[in-house]
N, C-alpha and C positions, 0 to 999 in steps of 0.2 A: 684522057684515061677513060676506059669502059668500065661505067661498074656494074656489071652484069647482079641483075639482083635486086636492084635498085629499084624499087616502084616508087613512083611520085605522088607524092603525098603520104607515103609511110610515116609513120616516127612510132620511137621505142623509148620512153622514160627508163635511163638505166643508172638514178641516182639514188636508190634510195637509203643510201648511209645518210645522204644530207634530208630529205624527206621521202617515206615512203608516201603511196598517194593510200589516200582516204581508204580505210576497208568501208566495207556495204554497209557492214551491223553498226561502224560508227556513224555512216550519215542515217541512218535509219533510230539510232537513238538519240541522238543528238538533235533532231524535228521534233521524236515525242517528246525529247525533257523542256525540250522553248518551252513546253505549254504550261509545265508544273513547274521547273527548276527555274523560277525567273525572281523567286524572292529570296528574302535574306534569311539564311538557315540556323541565324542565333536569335528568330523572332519567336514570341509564345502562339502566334495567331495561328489559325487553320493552313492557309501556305508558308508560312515557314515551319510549321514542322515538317510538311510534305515536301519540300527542298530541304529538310536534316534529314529525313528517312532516304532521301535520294545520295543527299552526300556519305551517309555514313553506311549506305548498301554500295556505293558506290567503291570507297575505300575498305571495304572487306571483302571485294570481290578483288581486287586489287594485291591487299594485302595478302590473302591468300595463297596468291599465285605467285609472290616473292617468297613465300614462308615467312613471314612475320606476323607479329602482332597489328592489328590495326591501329592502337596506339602509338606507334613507333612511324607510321607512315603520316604524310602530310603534301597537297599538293602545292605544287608553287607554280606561278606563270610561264615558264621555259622549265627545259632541260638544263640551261644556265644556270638561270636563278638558283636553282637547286643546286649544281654543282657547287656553285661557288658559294652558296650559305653552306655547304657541308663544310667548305674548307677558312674559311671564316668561321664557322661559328664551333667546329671543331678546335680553330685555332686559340679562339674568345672564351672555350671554356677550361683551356688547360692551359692561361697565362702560367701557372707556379710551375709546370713543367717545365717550360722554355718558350724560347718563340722559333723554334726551328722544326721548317717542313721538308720531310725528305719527299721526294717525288720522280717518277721515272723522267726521262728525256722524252718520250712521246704522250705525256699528256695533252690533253685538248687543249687549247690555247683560253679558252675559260679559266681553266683550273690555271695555268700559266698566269693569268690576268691577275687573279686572286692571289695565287703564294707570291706577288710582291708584296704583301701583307706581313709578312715573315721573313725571315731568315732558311734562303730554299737551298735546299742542296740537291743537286741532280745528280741521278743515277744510270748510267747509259746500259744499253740494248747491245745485242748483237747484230749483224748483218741482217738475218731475219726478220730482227725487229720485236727478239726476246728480252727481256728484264734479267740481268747481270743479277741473278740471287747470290752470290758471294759478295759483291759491292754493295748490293742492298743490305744485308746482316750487316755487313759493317757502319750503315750509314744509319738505320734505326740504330744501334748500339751508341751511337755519339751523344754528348754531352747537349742535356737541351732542348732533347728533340719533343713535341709537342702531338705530331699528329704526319701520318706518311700517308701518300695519296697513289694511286695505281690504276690505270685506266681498265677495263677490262677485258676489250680485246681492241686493237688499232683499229681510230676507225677510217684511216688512211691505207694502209696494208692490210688489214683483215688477223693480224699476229693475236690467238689466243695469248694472254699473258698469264704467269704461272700464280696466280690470284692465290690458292689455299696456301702452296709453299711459303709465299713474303708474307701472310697474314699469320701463319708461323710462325716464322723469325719477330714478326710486330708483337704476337704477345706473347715470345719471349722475351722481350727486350721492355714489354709494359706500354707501347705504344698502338693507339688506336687508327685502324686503317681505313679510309674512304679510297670508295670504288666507283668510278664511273661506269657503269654499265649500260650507256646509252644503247650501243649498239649490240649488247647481248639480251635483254631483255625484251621477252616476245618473240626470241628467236635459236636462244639455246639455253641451256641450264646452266643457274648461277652457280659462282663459286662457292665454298664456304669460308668461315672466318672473319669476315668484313665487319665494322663497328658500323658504319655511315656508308648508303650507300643513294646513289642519285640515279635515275631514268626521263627519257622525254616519249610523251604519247606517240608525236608526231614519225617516229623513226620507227612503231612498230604498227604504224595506219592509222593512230589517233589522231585527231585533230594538232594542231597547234595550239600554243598557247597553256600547254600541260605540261607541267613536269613533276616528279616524284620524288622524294625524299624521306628515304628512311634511316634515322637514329635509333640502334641498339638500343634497349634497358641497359642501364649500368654506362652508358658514354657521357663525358660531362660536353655540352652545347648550348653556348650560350651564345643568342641571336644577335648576327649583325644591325639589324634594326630594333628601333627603339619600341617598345611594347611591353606588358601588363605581362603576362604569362612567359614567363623562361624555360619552363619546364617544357612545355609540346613546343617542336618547331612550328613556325608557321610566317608566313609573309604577311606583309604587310596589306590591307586594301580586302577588296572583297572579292571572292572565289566564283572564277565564272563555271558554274556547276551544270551549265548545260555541257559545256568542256569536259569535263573531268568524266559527267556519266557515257557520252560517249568515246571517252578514255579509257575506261573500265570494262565496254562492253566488247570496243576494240582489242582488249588486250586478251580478252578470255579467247576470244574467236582466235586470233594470230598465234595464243601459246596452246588451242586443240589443233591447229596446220600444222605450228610448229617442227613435229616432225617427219610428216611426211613431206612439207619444204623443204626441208635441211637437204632430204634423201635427192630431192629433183634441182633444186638451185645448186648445190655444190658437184652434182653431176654436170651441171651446165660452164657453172666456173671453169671445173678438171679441164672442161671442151676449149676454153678460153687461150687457159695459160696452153693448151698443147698446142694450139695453133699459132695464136702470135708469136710465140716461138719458133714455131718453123715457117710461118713467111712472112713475117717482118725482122729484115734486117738488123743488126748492130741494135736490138730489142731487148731488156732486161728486165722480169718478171719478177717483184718485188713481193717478199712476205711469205714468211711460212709456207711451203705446199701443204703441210698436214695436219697444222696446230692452227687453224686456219675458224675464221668465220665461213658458215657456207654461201652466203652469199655476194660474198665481196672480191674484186680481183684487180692488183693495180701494174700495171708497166708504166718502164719507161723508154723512149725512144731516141736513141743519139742524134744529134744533129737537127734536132725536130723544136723548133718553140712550140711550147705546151698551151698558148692560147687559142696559136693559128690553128694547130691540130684538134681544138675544143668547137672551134669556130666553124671549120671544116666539117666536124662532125655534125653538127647543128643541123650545118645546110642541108645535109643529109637524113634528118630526120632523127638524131642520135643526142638524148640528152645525158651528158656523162659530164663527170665531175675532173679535176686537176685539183692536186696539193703540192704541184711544184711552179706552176706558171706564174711568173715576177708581174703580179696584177698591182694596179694604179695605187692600191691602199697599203700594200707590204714593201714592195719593191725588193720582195727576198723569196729565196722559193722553199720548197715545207721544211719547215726544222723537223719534223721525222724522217723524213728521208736523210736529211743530215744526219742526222742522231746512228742511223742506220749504215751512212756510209755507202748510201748508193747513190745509181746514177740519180739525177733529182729534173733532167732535159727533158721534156715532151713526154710530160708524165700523164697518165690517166685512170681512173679512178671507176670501175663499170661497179655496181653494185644491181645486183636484182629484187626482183619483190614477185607476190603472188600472182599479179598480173604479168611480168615476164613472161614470153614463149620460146620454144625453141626455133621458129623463124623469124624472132627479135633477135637472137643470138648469131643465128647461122647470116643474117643478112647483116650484122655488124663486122660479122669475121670475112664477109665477100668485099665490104666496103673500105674496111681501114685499111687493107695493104697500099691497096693504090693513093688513097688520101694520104699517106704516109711519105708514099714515091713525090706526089706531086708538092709537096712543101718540099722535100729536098732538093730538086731539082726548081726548083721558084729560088733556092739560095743558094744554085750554083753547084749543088753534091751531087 
């Protein structure tokens, strides 16, 4: 197969739901804090108040940009950690409620991990890969229920979820709602409503190794881990605060782009789904067209395994993600696309970032047809 287009030695990172790469202003802050952020910021001495002034300018630059109180925010080591102390410690502070977590069908498999801690009850999606708001009312409304959980927007499909509507129904019903926001924060405007809400730096150019978590005034949360203070979240061990400040300084820079990315990444998207769709065969373009994250876009392809077509992409210079391919450690392919009812074969996952270009795009849509043809015809179609 000719793939006209094709320069050797090209490659185009097109993962960034799983990691965006580093912005400038975070490697750039993150050299100057090594030099001051390297003590412990509950000391009285001369460097640790100068790493508290670092943590606590750090956390109000932060805070701000969620609309919260800095009090309410706290950072933890992952976007995990966080998640899953919301849902744990959500769950830990409203034992006398119940022990039942209502939660959509396409939550992150974190949050999944965690509501085996409870009694879960799932709520499924439409085709799309929308939140079933009439199953939902019914499902806070049950006897028991302690704490409901809702991702923010898929970060498999790219499906805005209807965040204010179920936070609605949650406190009518007196139940308090955690939100994963991984992949909306730094990159569109939250929702409102939310008690508990978790982020990771890494997915809006922060470092790794950050994640965020913020507890409502007025939410009871009572920490998975053992420790002195119940009242403020906070993890266990000690806060790597070169992390975090250039966590902070990444996220200011990524939510002033914000939206003049939204306006260029989801025009590039549009460009995606209209082509794969018309020349890749027996191709089905999964999630939302319009209720969409903008920079996210996943298919899937009949007859295609989702590895070889990952694999193939590679070689090519094309780093892109699968949420369907039966990899060594699942041997199952995405439970959101289950959830959803669509194809879940030779799936692919393009996600862009700031660094994206339009001849990252236009030379992934010259290349994937034929990569496509040539696994089919390797198994005989």
């Amino acid at each position: 197969m000719d793939y006209t287009g094709d320069p050797a030695g090209a490659h185009a990172y097109l993962d960034a739901a799983s990691a965006a790469p580093l912005h400038p202003v975070a490697r750039e802050a993150l050299l100057a804090s090594l030099a001051d952020g390297w003590a412990d910021p509950a000391r009285l001495y001369a460097a640790g108040r100068r790493a508290q002034q670092l943590r606590d300018a750090s956390t109000a630059v932060v805070a701000e940009i969620l609309g919260v109180r800095a009090d309410e925010l706290t950072f933890w080591p992952s976007g995990t950690a966080a998640a899953q102390a919301a849902v744990l410690g959500g769950l830990g502070g409203r034992k006398r409620a119940g022990r039942v977590l209502v939660h959509s069908a396409i939550e992150h498999s974190a949050v999944l991990h965690a509501a085996r801690a409870a009694e879960a009850v799932e709520v499924g999606v439409d085709r799309l890969g929308r939140l079933d708001l009439d199953a939902w009312a019914a499902a806070v409304r049950g006897d028991g229920v302690a704490l409901a959980s809702l991702i923010g927007a898929s970060h498999e499909v790219g499906t805005i979820q209807p965040v204010a509507a179920a936070a609605e129904l949650c406190a009518e019903a007196g139940v308090p709602l955690f939100v994963d926001a991984a992949q909306v924060v730094g990159r569109a405007e939250l929702p409102a409503g939310w008690s508990l809400l978790s982020a990771s730096a890494h997915k809006w150019g922060g470092p790794p190794g950050v994640g965020v978590l913020v507890v409502r005034k007025g939410v009871r949360w009572l920490s998975p881990y053992p420790q002195d203070d119940l009242y403020r979240p906070g993890p266990p061990g000690s806060l790597g605060l070169p992390q975090v400040v250039a966590a902070a300084a990444s996220l200011r820079a990524a939510a002033g782009e914000a939206a003049a990315e939204a306006v260029r990444l989801s025009a590039l998207v549009d460009r995606i789904r209209e082509r794969v769709a018309a020349t890749v065969p027996d191709v089905e373009i999964v999630g939302d067209p319009v209720g969409r994250l903008p920079h996210l876009v996943t298919f899937s392809c009949l007859y295609v395994d989702g590895e070889a077509l990952l694999h193939a992409l590679d070689r090519h210079g094309f780093a892109v993600s699968s949420g369907s391919s039966c990899t060594s450690s699942t041997l199952r392919p995405s439970h959101v696309l289950e959830a959803m009812g669509v194809l879940s074969h030779g799936n692919v996952r393009v996600s862009l970032h700031r660094e994206t270009t339009e001849a990252d795009v236009e030379r992934f849509l010259t290349v994937l047809p034929g990569l496509v043809a040539d696994i089919r015809a390797e198994a005989g179609l």
